[in-house]
PDB file of N, CA, C and O in Angstrom:
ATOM      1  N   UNK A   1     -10.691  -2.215  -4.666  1.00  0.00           N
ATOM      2  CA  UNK A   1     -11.645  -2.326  -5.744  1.00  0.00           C
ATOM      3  C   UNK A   1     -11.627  -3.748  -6.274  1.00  0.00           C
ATOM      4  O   UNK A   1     -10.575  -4.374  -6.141  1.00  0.00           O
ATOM      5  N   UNK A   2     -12.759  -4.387  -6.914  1.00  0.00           N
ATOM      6  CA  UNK A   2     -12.591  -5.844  -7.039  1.00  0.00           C
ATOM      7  C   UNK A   2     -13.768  -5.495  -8.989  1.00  0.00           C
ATOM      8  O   UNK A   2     -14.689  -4.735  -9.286  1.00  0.00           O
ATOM      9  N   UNK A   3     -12.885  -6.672  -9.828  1.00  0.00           N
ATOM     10  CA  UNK A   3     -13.941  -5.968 -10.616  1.00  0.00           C
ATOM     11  C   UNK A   3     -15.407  -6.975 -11.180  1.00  0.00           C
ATOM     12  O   UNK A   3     -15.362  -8.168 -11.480  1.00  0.00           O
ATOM     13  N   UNK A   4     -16.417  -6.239 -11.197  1.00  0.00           N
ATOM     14  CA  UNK A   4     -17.529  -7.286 -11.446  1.00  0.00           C
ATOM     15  C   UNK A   4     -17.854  -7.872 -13.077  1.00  0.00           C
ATOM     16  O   UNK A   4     -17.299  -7.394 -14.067  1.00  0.00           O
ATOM     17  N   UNK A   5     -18.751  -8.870 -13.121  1.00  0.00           N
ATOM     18  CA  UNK A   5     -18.919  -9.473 -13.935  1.00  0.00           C
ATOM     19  C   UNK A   5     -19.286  -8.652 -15.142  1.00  0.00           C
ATOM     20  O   UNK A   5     -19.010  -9.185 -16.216  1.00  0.00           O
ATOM     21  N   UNK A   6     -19.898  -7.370 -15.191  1.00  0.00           N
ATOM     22  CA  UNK A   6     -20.206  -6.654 -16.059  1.00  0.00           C
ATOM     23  C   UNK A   6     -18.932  -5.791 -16.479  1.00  0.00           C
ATOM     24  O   UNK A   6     -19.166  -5.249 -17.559  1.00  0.00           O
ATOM     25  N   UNK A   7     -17.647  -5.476 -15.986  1.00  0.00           N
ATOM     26  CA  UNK A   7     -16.403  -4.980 -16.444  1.00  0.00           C
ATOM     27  C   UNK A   7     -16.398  -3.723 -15.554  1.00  0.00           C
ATOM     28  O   UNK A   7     -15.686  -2.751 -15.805  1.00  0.00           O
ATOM     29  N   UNK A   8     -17.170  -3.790 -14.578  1.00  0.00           N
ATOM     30  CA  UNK A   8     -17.377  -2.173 -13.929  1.00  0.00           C
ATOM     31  C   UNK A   8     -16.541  -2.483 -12.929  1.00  0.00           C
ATOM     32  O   UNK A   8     -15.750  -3.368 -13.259  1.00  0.00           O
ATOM     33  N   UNK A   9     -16.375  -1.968 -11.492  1.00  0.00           N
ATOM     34  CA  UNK A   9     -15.599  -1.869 -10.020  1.00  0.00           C
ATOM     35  C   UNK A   9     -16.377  -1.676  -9.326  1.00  0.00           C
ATOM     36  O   UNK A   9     -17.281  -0.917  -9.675  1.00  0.00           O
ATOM     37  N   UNK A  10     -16.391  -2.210  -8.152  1.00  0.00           N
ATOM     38  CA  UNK A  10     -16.919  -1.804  -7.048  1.00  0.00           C
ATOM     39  C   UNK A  10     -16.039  -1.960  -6.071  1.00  0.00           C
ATOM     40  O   UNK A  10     -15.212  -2.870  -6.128  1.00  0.00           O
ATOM     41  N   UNK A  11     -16.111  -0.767  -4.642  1.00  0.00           N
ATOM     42  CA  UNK A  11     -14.843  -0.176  -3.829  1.00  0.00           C
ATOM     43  C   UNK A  11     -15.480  -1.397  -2.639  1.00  0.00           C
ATOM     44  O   UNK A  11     -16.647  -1.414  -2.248  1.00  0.00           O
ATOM     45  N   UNK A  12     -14.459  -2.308  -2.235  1.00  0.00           N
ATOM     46  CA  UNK A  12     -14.809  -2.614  -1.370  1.00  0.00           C
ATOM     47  C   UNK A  12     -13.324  -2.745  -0.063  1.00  0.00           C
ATOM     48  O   UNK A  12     -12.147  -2.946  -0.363  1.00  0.00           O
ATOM     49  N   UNK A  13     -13.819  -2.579   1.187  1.00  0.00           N
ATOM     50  CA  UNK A  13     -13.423  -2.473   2.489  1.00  0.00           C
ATOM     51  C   UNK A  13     -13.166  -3.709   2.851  1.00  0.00           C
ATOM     52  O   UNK A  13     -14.090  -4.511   2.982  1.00  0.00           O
ATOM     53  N   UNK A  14     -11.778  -4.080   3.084  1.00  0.00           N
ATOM     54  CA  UNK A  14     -11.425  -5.576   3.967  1.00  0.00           C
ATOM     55  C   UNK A  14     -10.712  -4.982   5.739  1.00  0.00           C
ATOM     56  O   UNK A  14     -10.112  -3.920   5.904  1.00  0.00           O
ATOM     57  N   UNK A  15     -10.949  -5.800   6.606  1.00  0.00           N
ATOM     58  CA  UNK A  15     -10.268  -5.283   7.648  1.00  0.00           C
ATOM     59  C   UNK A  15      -8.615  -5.827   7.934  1.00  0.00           C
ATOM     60  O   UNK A  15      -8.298  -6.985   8.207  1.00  0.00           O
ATOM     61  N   UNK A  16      -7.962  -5.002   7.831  1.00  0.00           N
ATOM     62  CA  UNK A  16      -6.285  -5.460   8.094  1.00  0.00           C
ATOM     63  C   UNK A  16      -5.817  -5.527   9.933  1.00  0.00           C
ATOM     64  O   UNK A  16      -5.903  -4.641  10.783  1.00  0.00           O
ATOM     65  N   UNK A  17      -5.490  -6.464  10.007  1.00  0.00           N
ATOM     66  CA  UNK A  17      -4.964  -6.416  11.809  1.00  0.00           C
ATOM     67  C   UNK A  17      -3.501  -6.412  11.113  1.00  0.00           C
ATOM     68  O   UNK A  17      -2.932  -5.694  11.935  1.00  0.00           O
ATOM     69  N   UNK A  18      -2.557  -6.712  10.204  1.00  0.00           N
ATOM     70  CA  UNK A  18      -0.973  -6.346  10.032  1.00  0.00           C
ATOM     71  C   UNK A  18      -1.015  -6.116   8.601  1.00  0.00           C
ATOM     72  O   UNK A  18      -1.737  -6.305   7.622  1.00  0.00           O
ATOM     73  N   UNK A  19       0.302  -5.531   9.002  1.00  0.00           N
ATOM     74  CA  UNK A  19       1.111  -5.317   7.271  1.00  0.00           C
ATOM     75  C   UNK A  19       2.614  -5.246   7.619  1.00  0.00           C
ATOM     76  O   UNK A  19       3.308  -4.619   8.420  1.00  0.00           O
ATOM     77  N   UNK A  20       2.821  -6.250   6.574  1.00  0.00           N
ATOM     78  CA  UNK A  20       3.925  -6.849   6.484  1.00  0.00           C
ATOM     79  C   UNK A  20       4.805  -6.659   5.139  1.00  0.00           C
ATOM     80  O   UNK A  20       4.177  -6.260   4.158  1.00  0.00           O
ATOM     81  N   UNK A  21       6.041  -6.873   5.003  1.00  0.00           N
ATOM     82  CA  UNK A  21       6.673  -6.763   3.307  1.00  0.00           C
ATOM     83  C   UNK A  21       6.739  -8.096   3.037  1.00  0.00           C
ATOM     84  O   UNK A  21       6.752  -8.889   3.979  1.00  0.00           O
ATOM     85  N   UNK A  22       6.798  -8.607   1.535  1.00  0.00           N
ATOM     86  CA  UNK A  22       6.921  -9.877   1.453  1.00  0.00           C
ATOM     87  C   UNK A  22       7.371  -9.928   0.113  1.00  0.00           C
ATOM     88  O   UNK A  22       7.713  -8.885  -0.444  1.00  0.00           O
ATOM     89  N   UNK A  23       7.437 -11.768  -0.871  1.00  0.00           N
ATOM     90  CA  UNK A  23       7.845 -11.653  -1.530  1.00  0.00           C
ATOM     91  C   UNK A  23       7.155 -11.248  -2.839  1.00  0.00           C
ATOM     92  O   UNK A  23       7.559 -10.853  -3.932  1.00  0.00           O
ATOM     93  N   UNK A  24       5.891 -11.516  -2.272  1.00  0.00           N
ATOM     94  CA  UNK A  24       4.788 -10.557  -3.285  1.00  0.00           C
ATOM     95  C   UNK A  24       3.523 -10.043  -2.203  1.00  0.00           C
ATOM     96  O   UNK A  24       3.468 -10.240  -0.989  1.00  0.00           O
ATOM     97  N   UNK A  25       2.354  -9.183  -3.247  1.00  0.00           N
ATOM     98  CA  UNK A  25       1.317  -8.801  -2.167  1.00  0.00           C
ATOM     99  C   UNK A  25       0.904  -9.737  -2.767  1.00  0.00           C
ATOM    100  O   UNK A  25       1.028 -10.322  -3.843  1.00  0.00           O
ATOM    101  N   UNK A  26      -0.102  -9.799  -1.008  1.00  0.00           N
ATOM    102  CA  UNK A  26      -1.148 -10.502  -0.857  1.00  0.00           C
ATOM    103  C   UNK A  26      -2.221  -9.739   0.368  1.00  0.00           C
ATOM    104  O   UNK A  26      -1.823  -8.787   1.039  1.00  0.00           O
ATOM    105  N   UNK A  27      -3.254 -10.175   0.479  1.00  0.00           N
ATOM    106  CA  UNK A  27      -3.708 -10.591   1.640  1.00  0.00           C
ATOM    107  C   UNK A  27      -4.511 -11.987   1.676  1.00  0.00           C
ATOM    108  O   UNK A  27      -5.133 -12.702   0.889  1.00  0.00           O
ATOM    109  N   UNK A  28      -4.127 -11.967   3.102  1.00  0.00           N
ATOM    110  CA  UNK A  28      -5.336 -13.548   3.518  1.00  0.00           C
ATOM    111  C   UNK A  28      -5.141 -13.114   5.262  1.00  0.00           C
ATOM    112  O   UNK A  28      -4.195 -12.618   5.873  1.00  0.00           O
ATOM    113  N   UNK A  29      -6.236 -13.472   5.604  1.00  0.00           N
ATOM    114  CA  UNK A  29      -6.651 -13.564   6.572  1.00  0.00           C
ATOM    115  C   UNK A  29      -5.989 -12.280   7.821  1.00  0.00           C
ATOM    116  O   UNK A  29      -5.453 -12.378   8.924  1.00  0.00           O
ATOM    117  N   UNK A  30      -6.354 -11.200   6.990  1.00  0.00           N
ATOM    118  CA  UNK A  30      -6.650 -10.077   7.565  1.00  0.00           C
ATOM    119  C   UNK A  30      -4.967  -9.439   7.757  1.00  0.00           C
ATOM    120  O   UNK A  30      -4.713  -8.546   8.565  1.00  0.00           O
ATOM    121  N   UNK A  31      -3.969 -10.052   6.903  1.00  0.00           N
ATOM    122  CA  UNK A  31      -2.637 -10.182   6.825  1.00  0.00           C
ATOM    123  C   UNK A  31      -2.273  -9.408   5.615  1.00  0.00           C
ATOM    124  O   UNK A  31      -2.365 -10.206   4.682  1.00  0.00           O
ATOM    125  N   UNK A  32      -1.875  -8.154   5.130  1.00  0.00           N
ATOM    126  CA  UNK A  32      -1.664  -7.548   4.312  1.00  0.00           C
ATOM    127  C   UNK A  32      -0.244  -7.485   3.649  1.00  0.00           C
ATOM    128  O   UNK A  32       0.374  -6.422   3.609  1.00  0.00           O
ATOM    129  N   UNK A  33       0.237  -8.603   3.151  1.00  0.00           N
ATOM    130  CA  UNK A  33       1.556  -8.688   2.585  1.00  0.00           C
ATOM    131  C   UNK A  33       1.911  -7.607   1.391  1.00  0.00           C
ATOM    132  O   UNK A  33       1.321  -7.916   0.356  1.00  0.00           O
ATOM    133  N   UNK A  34       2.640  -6.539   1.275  1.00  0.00           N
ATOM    134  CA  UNK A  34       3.632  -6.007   0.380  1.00  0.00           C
ATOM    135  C   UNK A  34       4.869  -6.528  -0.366  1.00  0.00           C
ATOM    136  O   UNK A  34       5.825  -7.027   0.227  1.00  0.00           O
ATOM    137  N   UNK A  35       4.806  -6.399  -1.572  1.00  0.00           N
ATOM    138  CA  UNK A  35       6.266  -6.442  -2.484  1.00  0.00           C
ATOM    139  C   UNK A  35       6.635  -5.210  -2.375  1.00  0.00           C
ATOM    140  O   UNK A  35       6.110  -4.315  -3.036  1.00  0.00           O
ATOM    141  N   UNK A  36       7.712  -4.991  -1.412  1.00  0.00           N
ATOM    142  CA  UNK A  36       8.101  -3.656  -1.421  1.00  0.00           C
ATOM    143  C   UNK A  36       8.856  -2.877  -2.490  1.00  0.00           C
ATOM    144  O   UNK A  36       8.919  -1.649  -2.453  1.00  0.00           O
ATOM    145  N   UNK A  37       9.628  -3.869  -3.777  1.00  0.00           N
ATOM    146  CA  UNK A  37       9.842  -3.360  -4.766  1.00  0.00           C
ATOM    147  C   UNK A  37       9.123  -3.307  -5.663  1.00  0.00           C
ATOM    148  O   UNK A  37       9.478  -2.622  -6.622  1.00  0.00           O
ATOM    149  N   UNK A  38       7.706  -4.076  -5.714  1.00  0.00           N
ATOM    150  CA  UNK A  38       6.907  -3.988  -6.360  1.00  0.00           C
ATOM    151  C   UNK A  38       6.124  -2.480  -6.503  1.00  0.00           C
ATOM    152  O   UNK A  38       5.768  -1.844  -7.495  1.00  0.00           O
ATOM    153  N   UNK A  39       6.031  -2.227  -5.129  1.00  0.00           N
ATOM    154  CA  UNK A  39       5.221  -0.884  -4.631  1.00  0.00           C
ATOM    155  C   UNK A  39       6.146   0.393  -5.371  1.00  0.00           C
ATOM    156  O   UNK A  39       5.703   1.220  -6.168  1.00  0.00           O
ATOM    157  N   UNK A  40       7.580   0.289  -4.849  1.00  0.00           N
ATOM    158  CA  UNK A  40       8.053   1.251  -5.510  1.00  0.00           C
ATOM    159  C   UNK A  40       8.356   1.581  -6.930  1.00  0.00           C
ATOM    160  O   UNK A  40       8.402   2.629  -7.574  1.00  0.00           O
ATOM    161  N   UNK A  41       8.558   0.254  -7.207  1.00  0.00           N
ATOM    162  CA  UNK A  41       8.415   0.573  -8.842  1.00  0.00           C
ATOM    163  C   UNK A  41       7.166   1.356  -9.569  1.00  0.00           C
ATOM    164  O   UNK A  41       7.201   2.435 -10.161  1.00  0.00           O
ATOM    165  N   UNK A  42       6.369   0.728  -9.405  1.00  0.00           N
ATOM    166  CA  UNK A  42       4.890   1.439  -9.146  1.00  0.00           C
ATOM    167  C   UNK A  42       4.681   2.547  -9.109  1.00  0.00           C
ATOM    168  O   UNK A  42       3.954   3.089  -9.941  1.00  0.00           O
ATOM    169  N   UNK A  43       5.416   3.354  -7.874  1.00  0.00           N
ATOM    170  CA  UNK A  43       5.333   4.741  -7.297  1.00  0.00           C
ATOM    171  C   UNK A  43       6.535   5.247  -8.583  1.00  0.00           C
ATOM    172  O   UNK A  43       6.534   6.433  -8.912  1.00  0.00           O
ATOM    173  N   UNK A  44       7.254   4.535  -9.070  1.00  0.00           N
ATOM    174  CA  UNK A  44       8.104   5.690  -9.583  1.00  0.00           C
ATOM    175  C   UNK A  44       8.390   5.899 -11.520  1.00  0.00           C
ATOM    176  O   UNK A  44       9.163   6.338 -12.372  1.00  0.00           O
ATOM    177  N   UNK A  45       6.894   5.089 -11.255  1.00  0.00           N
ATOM    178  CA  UNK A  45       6.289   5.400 -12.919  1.00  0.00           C
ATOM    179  C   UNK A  45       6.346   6.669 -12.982  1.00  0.00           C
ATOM    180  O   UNK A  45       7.203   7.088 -13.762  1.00  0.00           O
ATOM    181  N   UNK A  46       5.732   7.448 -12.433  1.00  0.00           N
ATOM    182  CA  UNK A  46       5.115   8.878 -12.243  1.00  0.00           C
ATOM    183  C   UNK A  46       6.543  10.114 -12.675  1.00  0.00           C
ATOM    184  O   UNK A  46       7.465  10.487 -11.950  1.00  0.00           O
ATOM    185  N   UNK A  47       6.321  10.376 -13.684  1.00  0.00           N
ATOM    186  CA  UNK A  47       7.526  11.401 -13.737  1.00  0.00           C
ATOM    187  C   UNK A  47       7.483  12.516 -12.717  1.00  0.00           C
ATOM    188  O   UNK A  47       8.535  13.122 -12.512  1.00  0.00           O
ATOM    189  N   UNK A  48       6.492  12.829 -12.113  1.00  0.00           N
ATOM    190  CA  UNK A  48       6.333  13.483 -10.884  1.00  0.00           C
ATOM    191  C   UNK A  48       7.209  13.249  -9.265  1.00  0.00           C
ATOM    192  O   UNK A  48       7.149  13.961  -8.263  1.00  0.00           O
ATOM    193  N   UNK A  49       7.813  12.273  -9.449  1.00  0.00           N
ATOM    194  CA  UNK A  49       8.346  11.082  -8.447  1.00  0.00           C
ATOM    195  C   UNK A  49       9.547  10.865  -8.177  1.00  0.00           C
ATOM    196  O   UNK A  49       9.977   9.810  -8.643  1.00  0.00           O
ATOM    197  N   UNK A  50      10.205  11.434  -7.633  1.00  0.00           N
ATOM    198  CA  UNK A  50      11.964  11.209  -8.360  1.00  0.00           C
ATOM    199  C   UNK A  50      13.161  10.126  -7.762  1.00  0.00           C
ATOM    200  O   UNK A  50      14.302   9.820  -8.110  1.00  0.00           O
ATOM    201  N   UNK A  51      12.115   9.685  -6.531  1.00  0.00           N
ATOM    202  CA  UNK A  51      12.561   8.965  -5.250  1.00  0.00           C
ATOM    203  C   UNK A  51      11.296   8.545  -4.564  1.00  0.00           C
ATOM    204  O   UNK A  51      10.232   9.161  -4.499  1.00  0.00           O
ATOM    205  N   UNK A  52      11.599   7.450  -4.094  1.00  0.00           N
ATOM    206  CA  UNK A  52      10.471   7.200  -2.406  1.00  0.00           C
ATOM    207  C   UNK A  52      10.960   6.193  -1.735  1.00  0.00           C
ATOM    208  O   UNK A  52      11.201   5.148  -2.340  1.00  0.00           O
ATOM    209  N   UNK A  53      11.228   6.312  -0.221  1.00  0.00           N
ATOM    210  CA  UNK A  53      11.441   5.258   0.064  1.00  0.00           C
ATOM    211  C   UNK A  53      10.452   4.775   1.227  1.00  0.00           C
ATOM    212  O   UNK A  53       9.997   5.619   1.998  1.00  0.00           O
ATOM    213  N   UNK A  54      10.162   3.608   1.340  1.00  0.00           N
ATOM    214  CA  UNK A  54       8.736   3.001   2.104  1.00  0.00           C
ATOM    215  C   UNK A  54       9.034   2.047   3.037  1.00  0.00           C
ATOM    216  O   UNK A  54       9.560   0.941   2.917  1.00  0.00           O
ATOM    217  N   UNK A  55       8.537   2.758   4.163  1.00  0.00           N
ATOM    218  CA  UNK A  55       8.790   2.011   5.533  1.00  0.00           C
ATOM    219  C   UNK A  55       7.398   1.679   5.943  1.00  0.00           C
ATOM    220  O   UNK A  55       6.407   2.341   5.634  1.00  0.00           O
ATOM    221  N   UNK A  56       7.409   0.330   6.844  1.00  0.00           N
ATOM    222  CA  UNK A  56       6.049   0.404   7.878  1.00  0.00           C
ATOM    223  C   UNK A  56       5.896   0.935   8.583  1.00  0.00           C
ATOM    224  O   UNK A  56       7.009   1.432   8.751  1.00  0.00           O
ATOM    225  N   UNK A  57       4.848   1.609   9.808  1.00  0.00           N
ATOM    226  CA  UNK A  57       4.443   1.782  10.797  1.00  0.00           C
ATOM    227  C   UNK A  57       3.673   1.413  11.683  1.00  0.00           C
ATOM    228  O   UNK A  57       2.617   2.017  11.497  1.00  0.00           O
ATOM    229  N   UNK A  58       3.568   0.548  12.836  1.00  0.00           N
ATOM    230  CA  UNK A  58       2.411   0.609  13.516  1.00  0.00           C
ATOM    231  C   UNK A  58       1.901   1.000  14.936  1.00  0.00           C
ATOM    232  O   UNK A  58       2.836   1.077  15.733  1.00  0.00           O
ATOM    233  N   UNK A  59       0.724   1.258  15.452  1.00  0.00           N
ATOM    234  CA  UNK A  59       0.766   1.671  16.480  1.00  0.00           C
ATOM    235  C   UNK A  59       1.433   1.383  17.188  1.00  0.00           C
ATOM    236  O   UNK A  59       2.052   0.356  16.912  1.00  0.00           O
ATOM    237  N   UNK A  60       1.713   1.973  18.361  1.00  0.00           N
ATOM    238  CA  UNK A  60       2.975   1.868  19.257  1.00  0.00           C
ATOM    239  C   UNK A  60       4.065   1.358  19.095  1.00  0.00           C
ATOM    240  O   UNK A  60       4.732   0.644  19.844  1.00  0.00           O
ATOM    241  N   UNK A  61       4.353   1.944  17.536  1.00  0.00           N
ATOM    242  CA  UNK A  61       5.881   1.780  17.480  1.00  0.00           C
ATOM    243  C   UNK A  61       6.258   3.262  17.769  1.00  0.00           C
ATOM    244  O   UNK A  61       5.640   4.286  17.477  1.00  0.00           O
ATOM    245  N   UNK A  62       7.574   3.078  18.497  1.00  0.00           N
ATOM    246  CA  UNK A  62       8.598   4.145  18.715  1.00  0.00           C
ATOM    247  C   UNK A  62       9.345   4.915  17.715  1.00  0.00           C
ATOM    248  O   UNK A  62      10.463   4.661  17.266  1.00  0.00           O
ATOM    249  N   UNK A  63       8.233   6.308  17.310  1.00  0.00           N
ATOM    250  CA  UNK A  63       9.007   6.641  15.929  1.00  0.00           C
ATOM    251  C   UNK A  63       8.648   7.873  15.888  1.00  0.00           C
ATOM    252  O   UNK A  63       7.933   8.322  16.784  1.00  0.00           O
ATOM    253  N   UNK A  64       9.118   8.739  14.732  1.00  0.00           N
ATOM    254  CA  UNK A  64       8.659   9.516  14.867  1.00  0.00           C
ATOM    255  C   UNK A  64       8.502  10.138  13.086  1.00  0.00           C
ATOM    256  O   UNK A  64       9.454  10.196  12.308  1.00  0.00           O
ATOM    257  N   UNK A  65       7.584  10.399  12.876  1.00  0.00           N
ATOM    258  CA  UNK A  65       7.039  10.605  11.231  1.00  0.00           C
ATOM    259  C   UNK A  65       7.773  12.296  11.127  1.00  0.00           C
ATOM    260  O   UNK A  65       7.648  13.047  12.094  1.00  0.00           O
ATOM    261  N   UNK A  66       8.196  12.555  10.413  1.00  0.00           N
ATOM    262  CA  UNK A  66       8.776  14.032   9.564  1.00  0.00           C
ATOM    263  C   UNK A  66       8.262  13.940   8.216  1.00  0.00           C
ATOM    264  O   UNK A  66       7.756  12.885   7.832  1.00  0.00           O
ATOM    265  N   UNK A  67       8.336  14.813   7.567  1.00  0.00           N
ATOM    266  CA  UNK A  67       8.189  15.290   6.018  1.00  0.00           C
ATOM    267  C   UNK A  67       7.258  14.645   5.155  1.00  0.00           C
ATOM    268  O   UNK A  67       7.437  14.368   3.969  1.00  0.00           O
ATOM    269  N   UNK A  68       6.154  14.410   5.916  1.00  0.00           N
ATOM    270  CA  UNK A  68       4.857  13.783   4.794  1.00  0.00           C
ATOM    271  C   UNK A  68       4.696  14.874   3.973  1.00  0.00           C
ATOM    272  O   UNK A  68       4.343  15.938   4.480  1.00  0.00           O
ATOM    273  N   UNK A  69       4.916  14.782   2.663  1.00  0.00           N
ATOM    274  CA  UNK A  69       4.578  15.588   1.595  1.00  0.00           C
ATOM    275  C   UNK A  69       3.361  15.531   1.174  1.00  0.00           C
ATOM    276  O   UNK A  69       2.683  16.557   1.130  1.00  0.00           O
ATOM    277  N   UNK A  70       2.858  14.297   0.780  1.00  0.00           N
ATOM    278  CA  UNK A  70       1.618  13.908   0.120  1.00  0.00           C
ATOM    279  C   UNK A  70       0.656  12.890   0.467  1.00  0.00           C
ATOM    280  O   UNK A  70       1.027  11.790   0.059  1.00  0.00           O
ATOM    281  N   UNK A  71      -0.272  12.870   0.979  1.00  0.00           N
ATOM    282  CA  UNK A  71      -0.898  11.713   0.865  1.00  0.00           C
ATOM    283  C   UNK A  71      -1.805  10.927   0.213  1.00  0.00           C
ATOM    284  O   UNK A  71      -2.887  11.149   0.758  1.00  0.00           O
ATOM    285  N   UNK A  72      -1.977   9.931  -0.874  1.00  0.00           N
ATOM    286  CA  UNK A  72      -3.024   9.998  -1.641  1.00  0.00           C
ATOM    287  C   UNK A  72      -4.163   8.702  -1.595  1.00  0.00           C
ATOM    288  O   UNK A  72      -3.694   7.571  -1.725  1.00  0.00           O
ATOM    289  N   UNK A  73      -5.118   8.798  -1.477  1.00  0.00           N
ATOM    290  CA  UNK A  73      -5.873   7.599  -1.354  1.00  0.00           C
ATOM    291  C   UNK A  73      -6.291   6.605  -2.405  1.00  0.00           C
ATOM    292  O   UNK A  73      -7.160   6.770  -3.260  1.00  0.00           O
ATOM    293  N   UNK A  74      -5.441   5.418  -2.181  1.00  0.00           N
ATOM    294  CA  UNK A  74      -5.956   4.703  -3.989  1.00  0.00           C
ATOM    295  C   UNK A  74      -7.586   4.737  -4.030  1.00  0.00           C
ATOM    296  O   UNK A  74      -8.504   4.849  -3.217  1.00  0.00           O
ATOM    297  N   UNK A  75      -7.429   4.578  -5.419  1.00  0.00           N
ATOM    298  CA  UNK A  75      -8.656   4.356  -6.172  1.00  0.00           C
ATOM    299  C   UNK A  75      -8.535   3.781  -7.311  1.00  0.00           C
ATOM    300  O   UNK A  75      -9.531   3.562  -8.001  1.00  0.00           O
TER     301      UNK A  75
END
């Protein structure tokens, strides 16, 4: 979401080729950097939340996903 000159949002779509952890987020040039303690802190506002811990994935990595509980799509 990016927000416009009138104070409203509009949802917009960038294309990511990686994601990476870093020392803060960013993106540039199609490079999706994470603060991975940033993220979790984040996630564990939520008194709903009691733990999370956050790994990457990408295609054809050798892995294998268990126990997705939730998935939620920002907005």
């Amino acid at each position: 979401m990016r927000e416009t000159t009138d104070g409203s949002f509009q949802l917009a779509s960038y294309e990511v080729t990686e994601v990476t952890f870093g020392d803060r987020t960013s993106f540039r040039n199609g490079v999706l950097t994470i603060d991975k303690e940033e993220l979790r802190s984040l996630i564990l506002e939520s008194p709903l939340i009691e733990d999370v811990e956050i790994e990457l994935v990408a295609p054809g990595d050798d892995v294998r996903i268990v126990h997705i509980l939730d998935v939620a799509e920002p907005r």
